[in-house]
gemmi code that builds the backbone of each chain (N, CA, C; Angstrom):
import gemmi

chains = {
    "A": [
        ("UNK", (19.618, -29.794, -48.855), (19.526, -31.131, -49.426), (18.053, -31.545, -49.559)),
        ("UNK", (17.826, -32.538, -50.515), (16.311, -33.078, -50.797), (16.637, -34.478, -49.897)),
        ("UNK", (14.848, -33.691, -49.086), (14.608, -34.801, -48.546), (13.506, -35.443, -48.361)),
        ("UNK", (13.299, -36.968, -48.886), (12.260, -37.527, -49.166), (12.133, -38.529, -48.317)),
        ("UNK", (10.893, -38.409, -47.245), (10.855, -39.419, -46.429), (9.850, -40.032, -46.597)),
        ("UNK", (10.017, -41.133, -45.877), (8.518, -42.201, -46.604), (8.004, -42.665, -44.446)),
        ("UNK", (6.776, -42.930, -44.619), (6.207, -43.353, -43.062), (6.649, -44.813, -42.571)),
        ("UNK", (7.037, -45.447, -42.966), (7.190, -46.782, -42.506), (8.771, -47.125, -43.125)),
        ("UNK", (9.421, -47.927, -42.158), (10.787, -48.601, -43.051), (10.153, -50.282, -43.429)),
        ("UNK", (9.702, -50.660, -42.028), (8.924, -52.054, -42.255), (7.490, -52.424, -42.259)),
        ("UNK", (6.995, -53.187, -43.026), (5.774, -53.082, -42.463), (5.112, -54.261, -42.830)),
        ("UNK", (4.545, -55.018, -41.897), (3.769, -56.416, -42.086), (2.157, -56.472, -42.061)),
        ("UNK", (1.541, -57.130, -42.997), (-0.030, -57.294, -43.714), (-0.308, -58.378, -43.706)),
        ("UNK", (-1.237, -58.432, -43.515), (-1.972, -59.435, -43.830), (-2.836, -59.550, -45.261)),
        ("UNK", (-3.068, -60.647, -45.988), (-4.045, -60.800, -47.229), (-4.882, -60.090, -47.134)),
        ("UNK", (-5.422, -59.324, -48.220), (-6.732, -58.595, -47.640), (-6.835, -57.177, -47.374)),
        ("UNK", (-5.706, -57.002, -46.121), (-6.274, -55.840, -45.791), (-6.055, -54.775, -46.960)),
        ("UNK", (-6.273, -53.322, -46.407), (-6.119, -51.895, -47.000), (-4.593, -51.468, -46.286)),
        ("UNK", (-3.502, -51.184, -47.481), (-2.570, -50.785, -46.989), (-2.417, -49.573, -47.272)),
        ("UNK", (-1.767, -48.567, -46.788), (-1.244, -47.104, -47.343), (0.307, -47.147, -46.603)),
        ("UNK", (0.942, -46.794, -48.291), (2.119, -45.901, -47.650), (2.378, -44.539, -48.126)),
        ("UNK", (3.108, -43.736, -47.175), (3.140, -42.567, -47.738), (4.692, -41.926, -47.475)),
        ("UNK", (4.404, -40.743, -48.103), (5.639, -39.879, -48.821), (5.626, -38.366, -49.223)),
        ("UNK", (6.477, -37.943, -48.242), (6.588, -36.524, -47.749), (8.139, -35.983, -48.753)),
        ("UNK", (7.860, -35.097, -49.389), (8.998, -34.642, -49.701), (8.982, -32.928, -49.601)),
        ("UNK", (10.477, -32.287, -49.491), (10.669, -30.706, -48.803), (11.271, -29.745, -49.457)),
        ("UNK", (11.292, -30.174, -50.699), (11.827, -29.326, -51.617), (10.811, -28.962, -52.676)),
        ("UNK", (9.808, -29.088, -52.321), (8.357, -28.444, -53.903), (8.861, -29.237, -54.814)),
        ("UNK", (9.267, -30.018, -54.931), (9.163, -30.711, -56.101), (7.863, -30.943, -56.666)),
        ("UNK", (7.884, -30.748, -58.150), (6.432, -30.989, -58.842), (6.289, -32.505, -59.164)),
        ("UNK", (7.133, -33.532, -59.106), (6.787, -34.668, -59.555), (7.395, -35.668, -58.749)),
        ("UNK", (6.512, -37.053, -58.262), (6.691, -37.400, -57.075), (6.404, -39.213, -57.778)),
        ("UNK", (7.023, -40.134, -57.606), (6.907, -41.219, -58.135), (7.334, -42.358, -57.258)),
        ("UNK", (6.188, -43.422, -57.438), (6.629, -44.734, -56.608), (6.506, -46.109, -57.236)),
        ("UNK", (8.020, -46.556, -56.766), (8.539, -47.626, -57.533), (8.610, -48.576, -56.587)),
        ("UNK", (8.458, -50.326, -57.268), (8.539, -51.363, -56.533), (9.995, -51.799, -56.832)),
        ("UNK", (10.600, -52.484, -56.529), (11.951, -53.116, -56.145), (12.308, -54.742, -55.684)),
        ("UNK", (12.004, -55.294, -56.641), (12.130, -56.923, -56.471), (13.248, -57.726, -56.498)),
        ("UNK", (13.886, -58.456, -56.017), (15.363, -59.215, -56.227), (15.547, -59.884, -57.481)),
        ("UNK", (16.738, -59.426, -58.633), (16.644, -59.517, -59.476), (16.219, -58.586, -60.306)),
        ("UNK", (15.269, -57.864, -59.786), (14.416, -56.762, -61.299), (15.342, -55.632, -60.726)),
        ("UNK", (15.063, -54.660, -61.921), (15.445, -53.434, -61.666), (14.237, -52.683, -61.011)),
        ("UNK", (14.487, -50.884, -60.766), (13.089, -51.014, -60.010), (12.154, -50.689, -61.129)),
        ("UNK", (10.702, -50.999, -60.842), (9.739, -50.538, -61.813), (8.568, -49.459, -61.173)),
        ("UNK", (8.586, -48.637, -62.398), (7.715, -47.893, -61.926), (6.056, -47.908, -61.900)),
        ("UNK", (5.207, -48.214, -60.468), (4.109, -48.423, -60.476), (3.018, -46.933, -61.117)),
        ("UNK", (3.486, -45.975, -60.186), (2.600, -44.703, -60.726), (3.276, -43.654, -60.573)),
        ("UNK", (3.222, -42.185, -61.034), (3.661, -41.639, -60.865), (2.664, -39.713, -61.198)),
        ("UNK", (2.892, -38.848, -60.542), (2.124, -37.749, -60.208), (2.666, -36.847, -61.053)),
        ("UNK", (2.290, -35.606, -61.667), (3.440, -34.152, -62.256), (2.728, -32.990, -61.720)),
        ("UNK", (1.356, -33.130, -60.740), (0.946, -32.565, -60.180), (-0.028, -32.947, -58.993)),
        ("UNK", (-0.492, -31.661, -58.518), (-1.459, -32.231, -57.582), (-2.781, -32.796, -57.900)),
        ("UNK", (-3.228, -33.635, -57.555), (-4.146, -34.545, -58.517), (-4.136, -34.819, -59.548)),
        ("UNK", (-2.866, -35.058, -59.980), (-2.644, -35.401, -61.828), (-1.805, -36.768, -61.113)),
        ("UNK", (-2.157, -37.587, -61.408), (-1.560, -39.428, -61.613), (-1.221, -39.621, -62.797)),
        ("UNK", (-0.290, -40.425, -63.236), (-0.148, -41.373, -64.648), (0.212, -42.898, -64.123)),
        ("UNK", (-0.228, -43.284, -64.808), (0.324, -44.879, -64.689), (1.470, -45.178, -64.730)),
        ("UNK", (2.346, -46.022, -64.289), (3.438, -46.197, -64.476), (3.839, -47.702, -65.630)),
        ("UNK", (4.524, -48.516, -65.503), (4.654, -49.564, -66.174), (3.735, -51.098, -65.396)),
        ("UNK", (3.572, -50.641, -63.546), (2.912, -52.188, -63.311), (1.900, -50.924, -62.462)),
        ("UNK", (0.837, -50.835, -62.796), (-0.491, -50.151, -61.729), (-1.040, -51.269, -61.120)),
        ("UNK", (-1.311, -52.309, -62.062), (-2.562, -53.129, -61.215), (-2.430, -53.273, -60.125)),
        ("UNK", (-3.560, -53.747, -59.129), (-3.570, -54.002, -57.609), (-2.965, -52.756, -56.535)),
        ("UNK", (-2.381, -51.272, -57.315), (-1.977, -50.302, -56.695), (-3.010, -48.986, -56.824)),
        ("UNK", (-3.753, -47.843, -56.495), (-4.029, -46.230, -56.261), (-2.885, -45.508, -55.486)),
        ("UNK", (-3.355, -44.693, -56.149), (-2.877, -43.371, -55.439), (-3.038, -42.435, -55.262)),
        ("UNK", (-2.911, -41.316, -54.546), (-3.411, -40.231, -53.862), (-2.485, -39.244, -53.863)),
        ("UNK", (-2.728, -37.866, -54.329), (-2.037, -36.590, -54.071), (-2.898, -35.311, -54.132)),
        ("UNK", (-3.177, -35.645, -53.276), (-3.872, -33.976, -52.497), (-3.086, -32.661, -52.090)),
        ("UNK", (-1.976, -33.231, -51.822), (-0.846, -31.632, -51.570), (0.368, -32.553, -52.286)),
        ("UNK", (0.778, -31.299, -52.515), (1.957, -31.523, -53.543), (3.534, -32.133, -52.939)),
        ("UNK", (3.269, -31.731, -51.673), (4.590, -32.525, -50.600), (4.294, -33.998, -50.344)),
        ("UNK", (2.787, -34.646, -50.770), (2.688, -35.803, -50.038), (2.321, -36.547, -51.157)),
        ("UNK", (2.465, -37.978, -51.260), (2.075, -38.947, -52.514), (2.188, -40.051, -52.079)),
        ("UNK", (0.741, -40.899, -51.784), (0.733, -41.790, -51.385), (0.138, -43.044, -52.439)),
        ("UNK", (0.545, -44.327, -51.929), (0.317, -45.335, -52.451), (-0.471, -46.521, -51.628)),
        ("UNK", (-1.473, -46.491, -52.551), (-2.712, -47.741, -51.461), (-3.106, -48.684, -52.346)),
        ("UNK", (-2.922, -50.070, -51.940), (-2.853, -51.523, -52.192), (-4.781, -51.548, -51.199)),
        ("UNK", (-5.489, -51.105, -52.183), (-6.958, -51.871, -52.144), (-7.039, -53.477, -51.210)),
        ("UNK", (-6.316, -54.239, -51.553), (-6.352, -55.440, -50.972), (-5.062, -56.491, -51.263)),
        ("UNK", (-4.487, -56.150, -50.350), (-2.596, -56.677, -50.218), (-3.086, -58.203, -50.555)),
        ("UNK", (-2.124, -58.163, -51.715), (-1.819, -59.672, -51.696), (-0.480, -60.381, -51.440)),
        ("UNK", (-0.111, -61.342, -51.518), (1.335, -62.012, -51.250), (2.178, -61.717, -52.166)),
        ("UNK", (1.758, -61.348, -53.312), (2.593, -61.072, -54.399), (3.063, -59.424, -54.578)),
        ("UNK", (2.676, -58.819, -53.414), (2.759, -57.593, -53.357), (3.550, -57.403, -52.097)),
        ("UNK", (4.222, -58.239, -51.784), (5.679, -58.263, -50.842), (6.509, -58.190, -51.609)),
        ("UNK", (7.139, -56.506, -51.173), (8.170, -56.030, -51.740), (9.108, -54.803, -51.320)),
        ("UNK", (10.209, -54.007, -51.499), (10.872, -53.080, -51.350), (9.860, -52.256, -52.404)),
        ("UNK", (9.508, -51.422, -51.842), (8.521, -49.823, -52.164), (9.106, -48.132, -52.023)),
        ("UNK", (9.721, -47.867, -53.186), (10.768, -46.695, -53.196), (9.720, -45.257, -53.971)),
        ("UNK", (9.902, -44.388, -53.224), (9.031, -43.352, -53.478), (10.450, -42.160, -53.587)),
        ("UNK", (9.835, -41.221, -54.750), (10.956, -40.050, -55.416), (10.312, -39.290, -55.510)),
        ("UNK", (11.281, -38.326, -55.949), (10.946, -36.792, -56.336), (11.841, -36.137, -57.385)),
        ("UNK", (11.394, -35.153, -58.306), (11.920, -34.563, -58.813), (11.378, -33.509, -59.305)),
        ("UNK", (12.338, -32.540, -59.489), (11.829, -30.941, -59.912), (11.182, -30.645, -61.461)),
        ("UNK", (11.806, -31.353, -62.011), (11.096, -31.344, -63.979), (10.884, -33.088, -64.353)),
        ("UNK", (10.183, -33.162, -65.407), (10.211, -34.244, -66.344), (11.191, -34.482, -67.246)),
        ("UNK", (10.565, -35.073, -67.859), (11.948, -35.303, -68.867), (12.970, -36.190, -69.017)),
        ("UNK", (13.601, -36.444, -69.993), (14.958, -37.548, -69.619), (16.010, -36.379, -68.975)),
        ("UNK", (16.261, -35.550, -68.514), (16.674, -35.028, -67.499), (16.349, -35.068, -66.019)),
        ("UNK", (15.146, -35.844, -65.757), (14.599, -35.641, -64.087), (15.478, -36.278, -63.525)),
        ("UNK", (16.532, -35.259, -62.326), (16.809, -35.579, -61.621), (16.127, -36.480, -60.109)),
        ("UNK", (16.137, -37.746, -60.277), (14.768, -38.188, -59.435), (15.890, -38.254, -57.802)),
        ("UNK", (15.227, -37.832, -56.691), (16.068, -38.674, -55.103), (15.050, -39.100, -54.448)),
        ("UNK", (15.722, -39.870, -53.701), (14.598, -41.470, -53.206), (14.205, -41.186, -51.973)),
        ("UNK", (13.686, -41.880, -51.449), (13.090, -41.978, -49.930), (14.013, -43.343, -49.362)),
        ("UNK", (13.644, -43.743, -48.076), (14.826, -44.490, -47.584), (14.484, -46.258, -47.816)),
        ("UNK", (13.007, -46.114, -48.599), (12.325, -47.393, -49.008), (11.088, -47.998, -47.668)),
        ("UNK", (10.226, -48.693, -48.019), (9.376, -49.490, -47.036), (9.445, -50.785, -47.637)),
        ("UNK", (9.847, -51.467, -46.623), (9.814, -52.907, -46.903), (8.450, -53.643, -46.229)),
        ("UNK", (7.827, -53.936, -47.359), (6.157, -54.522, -47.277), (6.232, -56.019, -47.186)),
        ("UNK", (5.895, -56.592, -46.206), (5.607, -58.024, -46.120), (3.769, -58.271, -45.645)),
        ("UNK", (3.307, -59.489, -46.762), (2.110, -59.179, -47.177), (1.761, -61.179, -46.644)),
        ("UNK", (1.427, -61.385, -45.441), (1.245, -62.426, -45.077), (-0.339, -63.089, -45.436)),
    ],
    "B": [
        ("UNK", (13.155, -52.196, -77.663), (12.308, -52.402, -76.497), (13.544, -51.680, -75.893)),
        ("UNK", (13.436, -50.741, -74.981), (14.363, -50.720, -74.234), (14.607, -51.213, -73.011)),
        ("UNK", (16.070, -51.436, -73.231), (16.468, -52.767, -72.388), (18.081, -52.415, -71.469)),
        ("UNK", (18.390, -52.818, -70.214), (19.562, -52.295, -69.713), (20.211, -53.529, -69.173)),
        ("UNK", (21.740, -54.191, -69.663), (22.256, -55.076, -68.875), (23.014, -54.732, -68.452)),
        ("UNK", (23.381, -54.916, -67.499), (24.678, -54.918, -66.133), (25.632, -56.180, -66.123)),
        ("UNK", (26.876, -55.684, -65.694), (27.232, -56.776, -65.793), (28.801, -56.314, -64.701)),
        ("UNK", (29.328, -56.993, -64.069), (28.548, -58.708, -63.592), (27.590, -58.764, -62.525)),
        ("UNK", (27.263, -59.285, -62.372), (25.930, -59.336, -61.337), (26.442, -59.443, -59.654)),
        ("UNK", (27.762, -59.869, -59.541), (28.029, -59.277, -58.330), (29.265, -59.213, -58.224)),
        ("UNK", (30.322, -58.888, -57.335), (31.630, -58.680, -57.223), (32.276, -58.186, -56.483)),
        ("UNK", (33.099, -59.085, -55.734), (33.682, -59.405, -54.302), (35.409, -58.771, -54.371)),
        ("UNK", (35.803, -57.522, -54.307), (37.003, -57.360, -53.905), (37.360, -56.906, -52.723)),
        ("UNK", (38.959, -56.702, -52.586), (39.573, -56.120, -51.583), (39.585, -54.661, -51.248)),
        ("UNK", (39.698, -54.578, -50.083), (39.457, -52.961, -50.030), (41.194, -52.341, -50.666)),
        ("UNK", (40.934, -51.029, -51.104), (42.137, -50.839, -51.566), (41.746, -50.765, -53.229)),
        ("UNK", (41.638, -52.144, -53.519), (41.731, -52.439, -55.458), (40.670, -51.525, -55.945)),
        ("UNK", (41.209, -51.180, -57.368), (40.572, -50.729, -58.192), (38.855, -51.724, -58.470)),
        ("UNK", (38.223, -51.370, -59.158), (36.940, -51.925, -60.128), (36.236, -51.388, -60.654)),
        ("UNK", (35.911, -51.862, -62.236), (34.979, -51.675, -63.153), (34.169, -52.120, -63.319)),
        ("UNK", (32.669, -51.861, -63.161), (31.090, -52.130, -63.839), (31.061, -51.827, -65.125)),
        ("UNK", (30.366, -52.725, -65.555), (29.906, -52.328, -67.074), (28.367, -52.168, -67.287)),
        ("UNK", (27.977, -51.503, -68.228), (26.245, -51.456, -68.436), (26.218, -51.008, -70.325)),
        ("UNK", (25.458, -52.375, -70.721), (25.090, -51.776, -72.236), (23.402, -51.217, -72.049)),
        ("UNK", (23.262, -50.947, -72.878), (21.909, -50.784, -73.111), (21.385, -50.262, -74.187)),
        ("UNK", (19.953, -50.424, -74.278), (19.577, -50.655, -75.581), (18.185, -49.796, -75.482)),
        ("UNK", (18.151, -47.855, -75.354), (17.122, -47.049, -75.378), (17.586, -45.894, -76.737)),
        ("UNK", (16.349, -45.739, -77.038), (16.204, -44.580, -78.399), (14.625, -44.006, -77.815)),
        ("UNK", (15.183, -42.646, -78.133), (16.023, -41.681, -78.278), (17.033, -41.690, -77.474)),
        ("UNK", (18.263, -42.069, -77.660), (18.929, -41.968, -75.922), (19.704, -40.848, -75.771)),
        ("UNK", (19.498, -39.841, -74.189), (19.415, -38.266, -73.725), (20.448, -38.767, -72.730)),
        ("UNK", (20.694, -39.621, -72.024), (21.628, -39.148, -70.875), (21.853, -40.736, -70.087)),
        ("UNK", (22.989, -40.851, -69.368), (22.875, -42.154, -68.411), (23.605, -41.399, -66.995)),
        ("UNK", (22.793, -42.247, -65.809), (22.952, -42.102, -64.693), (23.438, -43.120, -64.116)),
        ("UNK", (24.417, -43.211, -62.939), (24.555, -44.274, -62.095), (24.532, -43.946, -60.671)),
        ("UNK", (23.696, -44.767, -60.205), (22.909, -44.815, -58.727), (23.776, -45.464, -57.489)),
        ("UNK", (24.068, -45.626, -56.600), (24.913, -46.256, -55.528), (23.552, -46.693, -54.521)),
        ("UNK", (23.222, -47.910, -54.274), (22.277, -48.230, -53.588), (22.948, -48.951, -51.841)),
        ("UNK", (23.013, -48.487, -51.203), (23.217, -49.390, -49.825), (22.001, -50.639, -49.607)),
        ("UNK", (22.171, -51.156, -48.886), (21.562, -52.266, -48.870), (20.183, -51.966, -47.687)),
        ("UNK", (18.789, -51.995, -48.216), (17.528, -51.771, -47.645), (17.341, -50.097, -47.321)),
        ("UNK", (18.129, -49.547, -48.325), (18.073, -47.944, -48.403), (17.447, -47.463, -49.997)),
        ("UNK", (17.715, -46.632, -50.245), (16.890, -45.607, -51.685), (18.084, -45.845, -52.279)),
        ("UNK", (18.354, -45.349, -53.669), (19.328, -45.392, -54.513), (19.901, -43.508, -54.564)),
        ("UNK", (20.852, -43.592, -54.260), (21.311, -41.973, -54.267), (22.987, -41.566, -56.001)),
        ("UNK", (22.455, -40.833, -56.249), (22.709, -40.427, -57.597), (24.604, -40.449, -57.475)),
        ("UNK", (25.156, -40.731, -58.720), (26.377, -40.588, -58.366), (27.062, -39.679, -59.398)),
        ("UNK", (26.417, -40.412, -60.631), (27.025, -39.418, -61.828), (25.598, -39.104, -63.281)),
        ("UNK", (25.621, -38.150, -63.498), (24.616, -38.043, -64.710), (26.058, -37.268, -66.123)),
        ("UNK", (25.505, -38.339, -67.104), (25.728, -38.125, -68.697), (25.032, -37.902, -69.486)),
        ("UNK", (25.705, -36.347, -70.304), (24.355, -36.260, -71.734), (25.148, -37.060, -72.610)),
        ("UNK", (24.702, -37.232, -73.502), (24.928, -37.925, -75.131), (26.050, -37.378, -75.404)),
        ("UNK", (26.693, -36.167, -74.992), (27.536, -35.842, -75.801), (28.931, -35.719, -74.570)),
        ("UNK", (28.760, -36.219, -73.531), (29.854, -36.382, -72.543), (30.689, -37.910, -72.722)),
        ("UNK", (31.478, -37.749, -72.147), (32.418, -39.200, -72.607), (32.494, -39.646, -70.960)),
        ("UNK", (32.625, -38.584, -70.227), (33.399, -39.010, -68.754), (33.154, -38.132, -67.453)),
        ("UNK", (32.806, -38.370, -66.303), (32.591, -38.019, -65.663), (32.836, -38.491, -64.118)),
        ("UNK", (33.572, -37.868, -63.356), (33.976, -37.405, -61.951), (32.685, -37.313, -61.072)),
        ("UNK", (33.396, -38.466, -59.945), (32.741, -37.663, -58.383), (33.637, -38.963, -57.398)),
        ("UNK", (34.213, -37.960, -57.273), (35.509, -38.159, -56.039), (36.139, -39.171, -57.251)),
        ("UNK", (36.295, -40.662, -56.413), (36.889, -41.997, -56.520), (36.175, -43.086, -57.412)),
        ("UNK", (35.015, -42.022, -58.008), (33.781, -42.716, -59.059), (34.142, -41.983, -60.314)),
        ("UNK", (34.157, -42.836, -60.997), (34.350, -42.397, -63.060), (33.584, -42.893, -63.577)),
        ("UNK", (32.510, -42.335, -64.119), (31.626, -43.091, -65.408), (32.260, -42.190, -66.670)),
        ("UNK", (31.995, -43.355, -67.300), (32.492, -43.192, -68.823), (31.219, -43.530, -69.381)),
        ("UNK", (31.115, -42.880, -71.049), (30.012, -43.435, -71.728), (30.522, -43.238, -73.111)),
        ("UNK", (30.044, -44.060, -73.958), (30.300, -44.753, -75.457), (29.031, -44.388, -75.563)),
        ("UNK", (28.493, -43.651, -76.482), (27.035, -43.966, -77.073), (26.985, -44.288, -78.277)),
        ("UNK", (28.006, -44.239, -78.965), (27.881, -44.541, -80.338), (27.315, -46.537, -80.068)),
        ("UNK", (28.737, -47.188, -79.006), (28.547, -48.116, -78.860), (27.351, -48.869, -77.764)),
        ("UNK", (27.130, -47.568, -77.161), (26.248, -47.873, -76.353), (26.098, -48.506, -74.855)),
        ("UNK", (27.170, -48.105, -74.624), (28.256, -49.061, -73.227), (28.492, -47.654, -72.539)),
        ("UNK", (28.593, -48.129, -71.427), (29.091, -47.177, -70.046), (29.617, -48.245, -68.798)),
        ("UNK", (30.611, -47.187, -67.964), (31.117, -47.893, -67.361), (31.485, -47.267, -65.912)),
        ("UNK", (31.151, -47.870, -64.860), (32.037, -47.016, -63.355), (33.183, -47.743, -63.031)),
        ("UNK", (34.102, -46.990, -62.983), (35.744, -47.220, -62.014), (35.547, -46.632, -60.689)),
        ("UNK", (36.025, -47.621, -59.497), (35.919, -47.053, -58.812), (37.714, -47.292, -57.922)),
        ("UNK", (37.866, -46.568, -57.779), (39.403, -45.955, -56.880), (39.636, -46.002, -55.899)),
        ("UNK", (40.771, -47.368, -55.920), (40.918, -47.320, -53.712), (39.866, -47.590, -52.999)),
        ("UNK", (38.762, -48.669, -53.386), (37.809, -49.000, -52.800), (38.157, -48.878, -51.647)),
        ("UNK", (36.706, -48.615, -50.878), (36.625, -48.412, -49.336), (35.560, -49.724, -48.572)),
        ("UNK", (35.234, -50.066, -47.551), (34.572, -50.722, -47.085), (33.569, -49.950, -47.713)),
        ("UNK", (32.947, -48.896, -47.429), (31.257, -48.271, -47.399), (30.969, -48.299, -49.008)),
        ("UNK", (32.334, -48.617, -49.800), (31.704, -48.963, -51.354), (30.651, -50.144, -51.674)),
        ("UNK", (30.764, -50.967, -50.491), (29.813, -52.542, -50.342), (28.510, -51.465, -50.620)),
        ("UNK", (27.543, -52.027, -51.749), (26.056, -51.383, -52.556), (26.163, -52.341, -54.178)),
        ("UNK", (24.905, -51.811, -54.026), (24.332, -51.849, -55.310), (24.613, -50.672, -56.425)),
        ("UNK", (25.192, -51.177, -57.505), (25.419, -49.676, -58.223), (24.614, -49.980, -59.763)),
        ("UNK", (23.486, -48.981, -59.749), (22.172, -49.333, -60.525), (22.939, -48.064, -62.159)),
        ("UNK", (22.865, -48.907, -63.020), (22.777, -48.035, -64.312), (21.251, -47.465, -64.758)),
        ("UNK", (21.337, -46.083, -65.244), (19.926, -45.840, -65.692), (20.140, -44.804, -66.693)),
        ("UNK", (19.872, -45.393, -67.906), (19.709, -44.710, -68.990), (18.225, -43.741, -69.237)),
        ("UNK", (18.456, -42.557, -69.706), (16.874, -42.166, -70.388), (17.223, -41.889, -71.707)),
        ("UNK", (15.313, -41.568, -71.968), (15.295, -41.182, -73.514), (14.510, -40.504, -73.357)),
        ("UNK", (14.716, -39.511, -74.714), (13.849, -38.244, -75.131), (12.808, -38.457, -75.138)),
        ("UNK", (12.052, -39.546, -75.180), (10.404, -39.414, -75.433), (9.465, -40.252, -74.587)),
        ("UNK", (10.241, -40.084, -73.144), (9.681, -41.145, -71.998), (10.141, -39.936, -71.071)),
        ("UNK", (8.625, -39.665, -69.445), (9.673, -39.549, -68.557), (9.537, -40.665, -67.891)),
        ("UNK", (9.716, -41.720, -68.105), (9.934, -42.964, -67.434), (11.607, -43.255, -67.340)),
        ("UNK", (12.382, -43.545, -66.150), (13.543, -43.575, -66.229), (13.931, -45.574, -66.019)),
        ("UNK", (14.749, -45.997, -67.158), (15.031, -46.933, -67.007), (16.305, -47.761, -66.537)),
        ("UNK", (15.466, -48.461, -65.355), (16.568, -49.239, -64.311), (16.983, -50.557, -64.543)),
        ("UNK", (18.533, -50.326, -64.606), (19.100, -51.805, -64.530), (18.818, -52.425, -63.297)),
        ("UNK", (19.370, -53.903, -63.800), (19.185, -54.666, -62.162), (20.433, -54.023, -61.360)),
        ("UNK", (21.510, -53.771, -61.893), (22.556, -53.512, -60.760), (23.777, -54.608, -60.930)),
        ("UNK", (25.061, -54.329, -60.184), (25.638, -54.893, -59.475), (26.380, -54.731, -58.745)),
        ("UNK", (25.985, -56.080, -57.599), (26.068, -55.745, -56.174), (28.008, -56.092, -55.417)),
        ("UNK", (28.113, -54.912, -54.985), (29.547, -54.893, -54.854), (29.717, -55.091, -53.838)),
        ("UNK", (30.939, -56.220, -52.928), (31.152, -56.080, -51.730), (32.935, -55.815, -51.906)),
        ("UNK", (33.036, -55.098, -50.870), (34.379, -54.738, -50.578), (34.652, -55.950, -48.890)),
        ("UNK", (35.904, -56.360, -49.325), (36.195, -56.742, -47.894), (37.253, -56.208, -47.261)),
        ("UNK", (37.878, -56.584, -45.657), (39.223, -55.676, -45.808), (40.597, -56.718, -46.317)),
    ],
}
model = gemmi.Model(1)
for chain_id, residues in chains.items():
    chain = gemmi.Chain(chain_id)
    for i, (resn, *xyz) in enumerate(residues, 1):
        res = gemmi.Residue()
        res.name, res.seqid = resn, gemmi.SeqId(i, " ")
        for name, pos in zip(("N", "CA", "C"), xyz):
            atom = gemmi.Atom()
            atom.name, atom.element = name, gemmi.Element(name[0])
            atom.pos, atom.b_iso = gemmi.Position(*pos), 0.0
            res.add_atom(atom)
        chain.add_residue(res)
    model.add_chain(chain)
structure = gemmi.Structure()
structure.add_model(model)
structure.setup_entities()
């Protein structure tokens, strides 16, 4: 089975600081993507990787980087957390692109940004 | 623009009864639709994938159907169980995005 785990389930900030979350996945998957999750929205995709050090933007980047140095790990760092960046944070994986990518999730981090 | 509605936005039955979700949507090129089963403060885990040219599709006590001409899809679900209480997310793609697009959902509770 694919399994995509993420480091934190909860996690509380303050304005300001430097946040990182991250995301381990165990199946080589080549493409690794992290989505925000708001009440009401569907999820959207902030950025997303198809390799190791290859990023693309997703539909909302601003106020988000990211990092992929090995191909199992893909992380996401908030430069300077704001309040509006309290949210459910879902990180995936999948083996191809395409409107075929089978994407599976991680178990989510719930970011509260005080 | 592509666009995905769900409908209804939430829905409260008995355990036991049947229920149907609906999802239109509105993507070109459109390649395939998926529906997601979300538990509540968990990931969304896959339930059924459709190409363009499938009508219907099985997994267990879950049926998606898909219309593409009309552009509608739909999950039945069978003998609801308590652990059916989730979010069940529609997600259509298209040929010329790998961006996969997410409905809002709707959120199902089963009671006994």
């Amino acid at each position: 089975d694919v399994k995509v785990t993420q480091s934190s389930r909860y996690l509380v900030k303050r304005t300001g600081e430097k946040v990182f979350l991250e995301c381990v996945q165990d199946m080589d998957h080549e493409n690794m993507f992290w989505y925000r999750q708001d009440p009401g929205l569907g999820l959207r995709l902030i950025y997303f990787s198809y390799d190791v050090k290859m990023k693309e933007k997703g539909d909302i980047p601003e106020g988000y980087s990211v990092s992929r140095e090995k191909k199992e790990r893909f992380s996401l760092i908030l430069e300077s957390a704001s309040t509006n960046q309290t949210s459910m944070y879902l990180c995936a994986s999948s083996r191809s692109l395409g409107p075929y990518n089978e994407q599976f999730f991680g178990p989510g981090t719930r970011l509260t940004v005080l | 623009k592509n666009q995905v509605e769900q409908s209804p936005q939430s829905l409260i039955i008995l355990e036991g009864k049947n229920c149907t979700l609906q999802c239109n949507y509105t993507v070109s090129p459109f390649s395939n639709l998926r529906w997601y089963k979300q538990d509540t403060g968990r990931g969304p885990v896959s339930l059924t994938i459709m190409t363009f040219s499938e009508n219907t599709k099985s997994n267990g006590r879950y049926t998606a159907t898909l219309d593409a001409d009309t552009k509608q899809s739909s999950l039945h679900i069978t003998a609801s169980q308590l652990s059916d209480s989730a979010s069940y997310i529609c997600v259509p793609g298209a040929y010329n995005t790998d961006k996969l697009i997410f409905g809002t959902g709707t959120r199902l509770q089963v009671f006994p």
